[in-house]
N, C-alpha and C positions, 0 to 999 in steps of 0.2 A: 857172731851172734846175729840171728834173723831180724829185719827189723820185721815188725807186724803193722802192716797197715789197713785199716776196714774203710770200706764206701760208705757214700753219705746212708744206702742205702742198708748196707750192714749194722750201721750204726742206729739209725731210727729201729729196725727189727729189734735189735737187742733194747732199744727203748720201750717198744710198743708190747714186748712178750714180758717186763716186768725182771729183767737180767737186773744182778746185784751192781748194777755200772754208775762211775761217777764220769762225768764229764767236766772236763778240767779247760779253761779258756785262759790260753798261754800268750797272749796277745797283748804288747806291752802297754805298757797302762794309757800312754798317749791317743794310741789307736781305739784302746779300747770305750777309751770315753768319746772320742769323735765318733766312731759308729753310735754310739750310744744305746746296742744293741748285741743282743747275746742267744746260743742255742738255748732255747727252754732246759731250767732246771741246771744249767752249767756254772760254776763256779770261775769267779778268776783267781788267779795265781799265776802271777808270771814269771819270767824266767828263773828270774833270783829267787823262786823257791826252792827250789830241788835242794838245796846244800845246807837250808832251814828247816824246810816243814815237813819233809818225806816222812820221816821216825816219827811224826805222829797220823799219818795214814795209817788205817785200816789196809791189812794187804789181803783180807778175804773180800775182796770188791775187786772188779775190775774197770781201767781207769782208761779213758778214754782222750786222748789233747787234741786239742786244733790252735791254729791259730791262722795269720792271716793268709791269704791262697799265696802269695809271693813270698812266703817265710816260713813255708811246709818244713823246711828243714827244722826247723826251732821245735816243733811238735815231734818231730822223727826223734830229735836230742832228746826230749825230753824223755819220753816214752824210753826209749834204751836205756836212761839212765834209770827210770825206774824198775825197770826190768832187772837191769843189774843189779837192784839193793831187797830181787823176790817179788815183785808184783807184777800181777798180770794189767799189761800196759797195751793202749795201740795209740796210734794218729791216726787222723780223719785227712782221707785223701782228699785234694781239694779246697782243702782250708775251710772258714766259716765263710767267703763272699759265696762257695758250690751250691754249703747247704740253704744259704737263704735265697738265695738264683731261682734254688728247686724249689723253693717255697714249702721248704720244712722248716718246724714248728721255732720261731725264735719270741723273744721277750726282751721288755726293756734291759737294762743292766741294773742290777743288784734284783729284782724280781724275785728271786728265789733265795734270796735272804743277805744275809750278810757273808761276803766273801771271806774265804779260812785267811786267815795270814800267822 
């Protein structure tokens, strides 16, 4: 199976043209609160969701992971595995330290509401 992976800059496109995409922030919760910082509109769910929470995703979205630049692999897993269960999945090449580097759009954490669990 292909993995699919999109640029920071593929990914802001499918943001900025209004694409059905979720972005999902897979980054474990340690880190995630030491950054204290998240892509706009990104949701966390880390690791330990996939074997919980997938079967209540929507699979007419297209879903988007990153997580930290040195644990690209854990977005690559993630995305394959959702891919395996029918959903159109990618990772974000890069990680989240690319896109805030490039100074694309991030926000505090929880910003956009209260994370799925």
């Amino acid at each position: 199976m292909a993995i699919n992976i999109l640029s920071k800059e593929e990914v802001k496109r499918k943001v900025d043209t209004g694409e059905d995409v979720i972005i999902i922030d897979a980054r474990p919760e340690e880190i995630y609160t030491e950054d204290s910082d998240q892509i706009e509109g990104a949701i966390h769910l880390p690791e330990a969701f996939e074997h919980e929470v997938y079967m209540g995703l929507p699979k007419n979205k297209e879903y988007i992971i990153y997580a930290s630049k040195g644990n690209e692999d854990l977005s690559r897993h993630m995305a394959d595995f959702l891919r395996e269960k029918g959903f159109t999945a990618y990772a974000l090449k890069g990680g989240y330290e690319e896109w805030r580097d490039s100074a694309l759009p991030i926000e505090p954490i929880n910003a956009s509401g209260t994370p799925m669990e």
